[in-house]
C-alpha positions as CSV (number, residue, x, y, z in Angstrom):
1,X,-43.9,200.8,151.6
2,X,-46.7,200.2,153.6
3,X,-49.3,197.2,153.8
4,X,-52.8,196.9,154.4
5,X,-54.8,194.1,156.0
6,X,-58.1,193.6,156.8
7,X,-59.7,190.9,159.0
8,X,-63.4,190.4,158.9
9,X,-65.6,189.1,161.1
10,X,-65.1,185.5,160.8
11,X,-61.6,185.8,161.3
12,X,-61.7,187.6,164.7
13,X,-64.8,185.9,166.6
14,X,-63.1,184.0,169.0
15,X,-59.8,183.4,171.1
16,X,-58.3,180.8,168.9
17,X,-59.4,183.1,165.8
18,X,-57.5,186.4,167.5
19,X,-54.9,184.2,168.0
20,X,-54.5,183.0,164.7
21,X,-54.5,187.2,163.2
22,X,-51.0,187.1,165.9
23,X,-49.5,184.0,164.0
24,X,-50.6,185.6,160.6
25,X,-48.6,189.0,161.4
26,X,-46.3,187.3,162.9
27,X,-45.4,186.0,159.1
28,X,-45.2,189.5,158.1
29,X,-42.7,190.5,161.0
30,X,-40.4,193.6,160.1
31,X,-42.7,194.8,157.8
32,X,-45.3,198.0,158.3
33,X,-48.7,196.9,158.3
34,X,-52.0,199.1,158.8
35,X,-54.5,196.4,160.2
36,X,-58.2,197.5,159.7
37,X,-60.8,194.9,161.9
38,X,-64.3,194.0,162.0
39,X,-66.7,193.5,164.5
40,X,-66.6,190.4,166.0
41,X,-68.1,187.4,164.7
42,X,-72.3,188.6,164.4
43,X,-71.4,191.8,166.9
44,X,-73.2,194.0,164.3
45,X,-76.6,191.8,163.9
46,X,-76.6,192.0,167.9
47,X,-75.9,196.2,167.9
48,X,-78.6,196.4,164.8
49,X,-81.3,195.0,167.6
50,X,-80.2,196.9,170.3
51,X,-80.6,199.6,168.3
52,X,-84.3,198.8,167.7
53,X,-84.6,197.9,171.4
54,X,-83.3,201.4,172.2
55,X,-85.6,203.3,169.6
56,X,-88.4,201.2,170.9
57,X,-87.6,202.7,174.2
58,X,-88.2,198.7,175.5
59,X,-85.4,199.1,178.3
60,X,-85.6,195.2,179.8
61,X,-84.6,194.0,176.3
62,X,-82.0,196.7,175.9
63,X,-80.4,195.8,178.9
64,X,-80.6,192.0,178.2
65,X,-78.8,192.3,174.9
66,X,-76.3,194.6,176.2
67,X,-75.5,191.8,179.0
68,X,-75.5,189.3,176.0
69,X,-73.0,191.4,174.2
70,X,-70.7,192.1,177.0
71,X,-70.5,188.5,177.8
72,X,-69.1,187.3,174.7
73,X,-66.9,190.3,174.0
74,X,-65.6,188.7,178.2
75,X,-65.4,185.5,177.8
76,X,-63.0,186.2,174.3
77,X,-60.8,188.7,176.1
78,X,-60.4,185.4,179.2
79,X,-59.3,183.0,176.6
80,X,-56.9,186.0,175.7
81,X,-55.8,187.3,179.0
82,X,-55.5,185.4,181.7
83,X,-55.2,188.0,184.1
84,X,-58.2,189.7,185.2
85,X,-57.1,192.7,186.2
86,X,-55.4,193.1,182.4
87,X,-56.2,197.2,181.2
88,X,-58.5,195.7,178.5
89,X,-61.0,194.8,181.2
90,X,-61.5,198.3,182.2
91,X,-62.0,199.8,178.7
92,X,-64.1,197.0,177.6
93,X,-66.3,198.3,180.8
94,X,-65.9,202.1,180.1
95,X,-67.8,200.9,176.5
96,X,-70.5,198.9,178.1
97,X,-71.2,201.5,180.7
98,X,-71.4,204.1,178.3
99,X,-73.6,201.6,176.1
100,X,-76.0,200.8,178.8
101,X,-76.5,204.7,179.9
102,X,-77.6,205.2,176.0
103,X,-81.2,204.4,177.1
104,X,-81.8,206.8,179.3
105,X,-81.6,209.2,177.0
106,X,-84.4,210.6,174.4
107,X,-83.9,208.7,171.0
108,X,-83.1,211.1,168.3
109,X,-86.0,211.4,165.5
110,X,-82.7,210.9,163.1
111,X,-82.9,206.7,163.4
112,X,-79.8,206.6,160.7
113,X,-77.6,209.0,163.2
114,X,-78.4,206.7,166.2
115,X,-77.9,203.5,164.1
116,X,-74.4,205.0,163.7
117,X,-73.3,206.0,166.8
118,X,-74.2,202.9,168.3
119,X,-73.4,200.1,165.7
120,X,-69.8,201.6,165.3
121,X,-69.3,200.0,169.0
122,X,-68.6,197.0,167.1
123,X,-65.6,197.4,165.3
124,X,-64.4,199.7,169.1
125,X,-64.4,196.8,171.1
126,X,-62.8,194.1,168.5
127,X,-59.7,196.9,167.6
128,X,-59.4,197.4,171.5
129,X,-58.9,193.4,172.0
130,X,-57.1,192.8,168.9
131,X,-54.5,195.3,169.8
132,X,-54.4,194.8,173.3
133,X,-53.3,190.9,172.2
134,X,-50.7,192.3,170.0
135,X,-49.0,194.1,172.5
136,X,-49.4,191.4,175.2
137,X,-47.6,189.1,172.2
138,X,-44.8,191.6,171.6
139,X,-45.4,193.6,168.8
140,X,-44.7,196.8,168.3
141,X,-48.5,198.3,167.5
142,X,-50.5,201.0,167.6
143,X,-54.3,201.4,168.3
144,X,-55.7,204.5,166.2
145,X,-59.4,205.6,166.5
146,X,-60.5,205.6,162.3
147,X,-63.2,208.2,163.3
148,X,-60.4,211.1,163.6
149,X,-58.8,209.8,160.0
150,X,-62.0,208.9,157.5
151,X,-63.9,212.0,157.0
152,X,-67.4,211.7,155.4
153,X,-70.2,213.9,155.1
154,X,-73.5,214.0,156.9
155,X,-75.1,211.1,154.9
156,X,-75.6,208.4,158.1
157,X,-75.7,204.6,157.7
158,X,-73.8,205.1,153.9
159,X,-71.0,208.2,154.8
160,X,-69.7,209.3,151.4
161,X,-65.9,210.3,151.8
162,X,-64.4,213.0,151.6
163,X,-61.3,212.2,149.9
164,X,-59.4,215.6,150.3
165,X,-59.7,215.7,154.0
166,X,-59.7,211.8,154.9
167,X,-56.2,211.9,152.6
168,X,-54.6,214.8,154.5
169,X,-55.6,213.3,158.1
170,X,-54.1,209.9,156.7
171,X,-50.9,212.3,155.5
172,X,-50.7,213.4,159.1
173,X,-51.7,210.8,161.4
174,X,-50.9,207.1,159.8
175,X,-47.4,208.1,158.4
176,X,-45.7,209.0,161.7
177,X,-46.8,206.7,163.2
178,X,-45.8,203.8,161.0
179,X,-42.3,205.9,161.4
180,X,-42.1,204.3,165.0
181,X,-44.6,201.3,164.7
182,X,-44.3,198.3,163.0
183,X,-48.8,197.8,163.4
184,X,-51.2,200.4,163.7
185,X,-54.7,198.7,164.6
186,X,-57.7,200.8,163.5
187,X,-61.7,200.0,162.6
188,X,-63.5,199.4,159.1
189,X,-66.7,200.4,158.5
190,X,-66.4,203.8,160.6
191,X,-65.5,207.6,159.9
192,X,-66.7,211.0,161.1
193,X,-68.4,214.3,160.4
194,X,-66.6,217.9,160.5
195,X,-68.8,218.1,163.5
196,X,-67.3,215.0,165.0
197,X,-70.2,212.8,164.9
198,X,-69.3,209.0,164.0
199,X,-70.9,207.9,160.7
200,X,-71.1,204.0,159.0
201,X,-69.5,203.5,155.4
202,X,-72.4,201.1,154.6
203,X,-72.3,197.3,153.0
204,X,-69.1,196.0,152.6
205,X,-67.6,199.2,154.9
206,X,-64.4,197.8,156.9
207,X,-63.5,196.3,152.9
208,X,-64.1,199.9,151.9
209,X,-62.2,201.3,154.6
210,X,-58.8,199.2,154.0
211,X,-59.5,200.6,150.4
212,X,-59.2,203.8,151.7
213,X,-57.0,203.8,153.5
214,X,-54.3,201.8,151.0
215,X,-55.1,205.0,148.8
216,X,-54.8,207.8,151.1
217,X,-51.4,206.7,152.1
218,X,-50.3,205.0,149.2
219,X,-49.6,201.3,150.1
220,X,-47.8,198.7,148.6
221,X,-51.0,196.6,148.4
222,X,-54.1,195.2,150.1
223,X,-55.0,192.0,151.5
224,X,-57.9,190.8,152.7
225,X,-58.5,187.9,155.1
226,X,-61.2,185.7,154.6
227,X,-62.4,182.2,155.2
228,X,-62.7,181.0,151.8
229,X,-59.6,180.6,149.6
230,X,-59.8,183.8,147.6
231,X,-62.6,184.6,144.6
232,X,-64.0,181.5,143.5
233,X,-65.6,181.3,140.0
234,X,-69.2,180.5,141.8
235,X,-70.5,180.3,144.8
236,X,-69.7,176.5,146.5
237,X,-73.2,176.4,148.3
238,X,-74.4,175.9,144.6
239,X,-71.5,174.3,142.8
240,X,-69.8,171.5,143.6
241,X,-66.8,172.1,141.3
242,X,-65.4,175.5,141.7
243,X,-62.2,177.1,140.6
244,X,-60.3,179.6,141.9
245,X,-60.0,182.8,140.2
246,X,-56.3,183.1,140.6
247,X,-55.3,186.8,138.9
248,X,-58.3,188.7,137.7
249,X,-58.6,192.9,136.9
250,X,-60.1,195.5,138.7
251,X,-62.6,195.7,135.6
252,X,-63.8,192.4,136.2
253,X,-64.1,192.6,139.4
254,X,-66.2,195.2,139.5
255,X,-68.1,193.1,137.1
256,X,-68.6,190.2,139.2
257,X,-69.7,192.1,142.1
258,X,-72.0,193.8,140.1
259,X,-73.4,190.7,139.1
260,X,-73.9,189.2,142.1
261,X,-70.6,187.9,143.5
262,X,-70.5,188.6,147.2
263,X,-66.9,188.4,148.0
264,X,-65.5,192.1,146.9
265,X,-67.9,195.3,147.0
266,X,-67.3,197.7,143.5
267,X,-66.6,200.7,146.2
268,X,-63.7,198.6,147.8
269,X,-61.6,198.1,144.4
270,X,-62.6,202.1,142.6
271,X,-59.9,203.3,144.5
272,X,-57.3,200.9,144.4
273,X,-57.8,200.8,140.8
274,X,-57.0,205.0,140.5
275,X,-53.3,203.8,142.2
276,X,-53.2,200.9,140.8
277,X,-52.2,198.9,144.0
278,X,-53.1,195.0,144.1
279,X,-55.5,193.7,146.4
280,X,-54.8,190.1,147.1
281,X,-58.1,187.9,148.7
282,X,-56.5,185.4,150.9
283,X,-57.9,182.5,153.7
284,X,-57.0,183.5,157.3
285,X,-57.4,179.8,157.1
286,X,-54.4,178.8,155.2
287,X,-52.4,181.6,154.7
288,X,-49.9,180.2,152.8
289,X,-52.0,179.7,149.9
290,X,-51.5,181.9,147.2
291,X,-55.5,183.2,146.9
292,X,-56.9,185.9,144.2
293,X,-54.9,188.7,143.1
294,X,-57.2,191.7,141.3
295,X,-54.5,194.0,139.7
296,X,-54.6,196.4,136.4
297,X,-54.1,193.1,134.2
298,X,-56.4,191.4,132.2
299,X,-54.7,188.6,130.5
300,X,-56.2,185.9,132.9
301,X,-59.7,187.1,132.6
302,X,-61.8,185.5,130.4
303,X,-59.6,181.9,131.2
304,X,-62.4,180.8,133.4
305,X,-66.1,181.2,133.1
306,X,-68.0,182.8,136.1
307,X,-71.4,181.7,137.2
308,X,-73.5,183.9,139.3
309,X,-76.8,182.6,140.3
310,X,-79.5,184.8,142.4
311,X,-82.8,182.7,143.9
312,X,-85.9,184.4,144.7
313,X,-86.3,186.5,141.9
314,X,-89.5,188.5,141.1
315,X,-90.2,189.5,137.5
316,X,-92.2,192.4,137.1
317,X,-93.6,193.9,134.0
318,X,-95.1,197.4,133.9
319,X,-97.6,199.0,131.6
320,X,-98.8,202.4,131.0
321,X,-103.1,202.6,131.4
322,X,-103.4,204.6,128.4
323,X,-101.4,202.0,126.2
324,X,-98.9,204.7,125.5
325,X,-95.5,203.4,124.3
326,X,-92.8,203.3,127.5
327,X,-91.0,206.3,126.4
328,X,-88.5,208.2,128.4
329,X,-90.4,210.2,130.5
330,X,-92.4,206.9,131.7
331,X,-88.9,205.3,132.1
332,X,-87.9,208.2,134.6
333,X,-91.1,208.3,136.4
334,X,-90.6,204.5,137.1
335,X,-86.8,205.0,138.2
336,X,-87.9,207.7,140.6
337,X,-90.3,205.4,141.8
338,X,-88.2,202.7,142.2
339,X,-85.7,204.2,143.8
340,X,-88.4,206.2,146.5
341,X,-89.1,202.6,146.8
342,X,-85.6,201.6,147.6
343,X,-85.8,198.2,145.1
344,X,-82.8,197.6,143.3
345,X,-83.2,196.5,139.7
346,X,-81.0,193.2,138.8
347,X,-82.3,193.3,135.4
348,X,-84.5,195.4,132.7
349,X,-85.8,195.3,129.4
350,X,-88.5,197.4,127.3
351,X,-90.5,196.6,124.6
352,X,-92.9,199.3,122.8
353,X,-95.7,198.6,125.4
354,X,-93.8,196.9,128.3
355,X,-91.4,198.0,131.0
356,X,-90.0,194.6,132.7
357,X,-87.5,194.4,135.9
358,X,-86.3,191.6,137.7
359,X,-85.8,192.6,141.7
360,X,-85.1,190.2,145.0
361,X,-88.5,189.8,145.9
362,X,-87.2,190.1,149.6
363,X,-87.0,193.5,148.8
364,X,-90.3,194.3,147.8
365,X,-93.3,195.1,149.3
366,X,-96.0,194.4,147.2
367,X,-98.7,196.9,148.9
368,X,-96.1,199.9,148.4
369,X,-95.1,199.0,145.2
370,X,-98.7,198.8,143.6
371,X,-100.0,202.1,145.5
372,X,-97.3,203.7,144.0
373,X,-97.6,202.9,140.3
374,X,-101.6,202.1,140.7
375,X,-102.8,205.5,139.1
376,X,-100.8,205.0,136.0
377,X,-99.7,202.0,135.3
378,X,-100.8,198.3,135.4
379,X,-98.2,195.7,136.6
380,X,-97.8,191.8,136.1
381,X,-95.4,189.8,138.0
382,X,-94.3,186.1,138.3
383,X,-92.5,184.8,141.5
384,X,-90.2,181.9,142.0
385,X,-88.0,182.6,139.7
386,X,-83.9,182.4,139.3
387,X,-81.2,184.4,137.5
388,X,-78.3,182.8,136.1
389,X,-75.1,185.3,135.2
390,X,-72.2,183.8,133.1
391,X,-69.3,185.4,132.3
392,X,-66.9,184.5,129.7
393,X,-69.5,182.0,128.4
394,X,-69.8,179.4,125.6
395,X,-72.9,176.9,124.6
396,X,-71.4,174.5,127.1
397,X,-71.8,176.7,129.7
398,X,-75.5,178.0,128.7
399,X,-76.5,174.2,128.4
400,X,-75.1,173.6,131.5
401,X,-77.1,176.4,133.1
402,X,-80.3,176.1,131.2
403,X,-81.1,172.4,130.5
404,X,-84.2,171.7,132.3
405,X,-85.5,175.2,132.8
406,X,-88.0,177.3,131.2
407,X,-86.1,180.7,129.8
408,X,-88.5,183.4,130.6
409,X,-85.9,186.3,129.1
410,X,-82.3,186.6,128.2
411,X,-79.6,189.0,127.7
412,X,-76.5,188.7,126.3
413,X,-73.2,190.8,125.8
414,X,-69.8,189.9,123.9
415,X,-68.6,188.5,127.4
416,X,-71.7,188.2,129.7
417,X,-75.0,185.8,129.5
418,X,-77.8,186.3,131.6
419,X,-80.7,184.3,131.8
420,X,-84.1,184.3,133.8
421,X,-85.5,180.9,134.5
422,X,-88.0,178.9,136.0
423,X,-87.9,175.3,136.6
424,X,-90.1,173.0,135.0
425,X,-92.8,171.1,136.3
């Protein structure tokens, strides 16, 4: 049976921190692993402006970013290999050059097709030097490119797989491999086209990818390393007394992302929950420690309460002109709207007169969104305001959450409280 691990960001953006993936495996020795990597530390931040420097056709700050880029992807690869002349060297530079020729060519008018081909470098260069450590380390791995084994359809910046084909290029490339290698080293967040054209899997897409990938070849489980201890039941920058979520369900998983919780996207656990294979959330930081195991079981579920808290909120209540009631075909027109808009709804409630919707103000643009509903509806909003998600809750927990704060709407569910608050003066 095979494993899968996946290493984000954090856990690869240095020498010491490539180093400490090797002492990690290193655990796992005689055992088959299918490694899927990140980009290095904020690589993908640094390819998202050099994408905008390229499209922008602004060549002097193209070229300085690039420079910026190679430089740290150097100076990790030094701490790694002391000798200079080491084969990583010259790939790293076959990327770069090939990077650096990219604006000298016409931008396409399809922005989400370049975004891919070039942002996908990312998770290139960090399986190139994460494997080329390996092997320098003695293991016995294998560097695989993921764009010739994820297929996904034309859909750029958020590829949707195509589970038939990915599955059958898994069947024939993975599993021989794994016959005569104990690693095989590939990238998250990356597939390909029929036509061979490299897509992005969206938020969350190097998680998705070991998802993927545990399903397609039917592993033993998933891990995935992180620098927190494993799902906590809030988020610590808010809380000063979290707990660790020890053994939770796919369902409630799903839940908590949905929610809010930032730790496991829904898209990463769907198919792990069709085969039923565990995915363990684990610190790269102390890897001994037992983390969060999200399995089929639902006994330990409701054991802890969960708070989810989102700041910044924007409430914003819609009215037709004609004082019609919000019937169905308003509530369609506003979900097309919405979603033209590309505004998320984090939650929504209707009265006979009233549509309301609470949305990350971030992620509005108030100009758009009132030229867009102007001609038939009339729209109030309040800023500043918070949402408060508990799961598993009791009075305790509501008082805890609510004393000192104006309620301005509430929802509740047999398991789930949600509350929209303001402070008070």
């Amino acid at each position: 049976m095979y494993k899968v691990f996946k290493f984000g960001g954090a856990s690869v953006k240095d020498a010491p921190s490539i180093k400490n993936v090797s002492a990690i495996l290193t655990r796992f020795s005689g055992q088959k692993i299918i490694v899927v990597v990140s980009a290095m530390g904020k690589t993908t931040n640094k390819l998202e402006e050099i994408v905008a420097a390229y499209l922008a056709q602004d060549q002097k700050t193209f070229v300085g970013l690039v420079d910026e880029l190679q430089a740290y992807h150097l100076e990790i690869a030094a701490g790694l290999f002391p000798d200079k002349h080491f084969h990583i060297f010259e790939l790293l530079d076959d990327i770069f050059t090939e990077l650096r020729a990219q604006i000298q060519r016409k931008p396409s008018d399809n922005h989400a097709f370049v975004y891919d081909q070039i942002v996908s470098l990312g998770e290139l260069l960090s399986s190139r030097i994460v494997n080329a450590y390996l092997l320098d380390q003695g293991f016995n791995s294998q560097w695989l490119d993921a764009r010739s084994i994820i297929r996904t359809d034309n859909k750029y910046q958020e590829g949707q797989v195509d589970w038939t084909k990915t599955e059958a290029l898994c069947q024939h490339y993975i599993l021989p491999l794994l016959e005569t290698h104990d690693i095989l080293m590939t990238q998250g967040f990356i597939g390909h086209t029929s036509e061979g054209f490299t897509t992005t899997l969206g938020r969350e897409g190097s998680d998705y990818s070991a998802g993927i990938l545990a399903y397609c070849c039917a592993a033993k489980d998933v891990t995935i390393w992180k620098d927190v201890p494993g799902m906590l039941n809030a988020d610590p920058k808010y809380f000063s007394d979290t707990q660790l979520l020890e053994h939770i369900s796919f369902k409630e998983a799903i839940e908590l992302s949905y929610y809010g919780a930032s730790v496991i996207h829904p898209k990463t656990v769907q198919p792990l929950q069709q085969k039923d294979i565990p995915l363990y959330v684990k610190s790269f930081l102390d890897p001994e420690a037992s983390g969060t195991k999200i399995s089929s079981s639902a006994l330990h579920d409701s054991k802890i309460p969960s708070f989810i808290v989102k700041k910044e909120q924007l409430l914003l209540t819609i009215s037709s002109k004609d004082f019609s009631f919000i019937a169905e075909k308003h509530l369609s027109d506003i979900f097309e709207t919405l979603a033209h808009l590309q505004i998320p709804i984090n939650i929504m409630q209707n009265s006979a007169l009233n549509f309301s919707i609470l949305v990350d103000r971030k992620k509005v643009k108030m100009e758009a969104l009132n030229a867009a509903f102007v001609a038939k509806y009339s729209i109030r909003y309040n800023e500043g305001l918070e949402l408060v998600t508990i799961r598993h809750y009791d009075q305790h927990t509501i008082d805890q959450m609510t004393t000192g704060k104006e309620i301005i709407l509430e929802q509740r569910t047999r398991n789930t409280a949600r509350f929209v608050l303001r402070y008070l003066e």
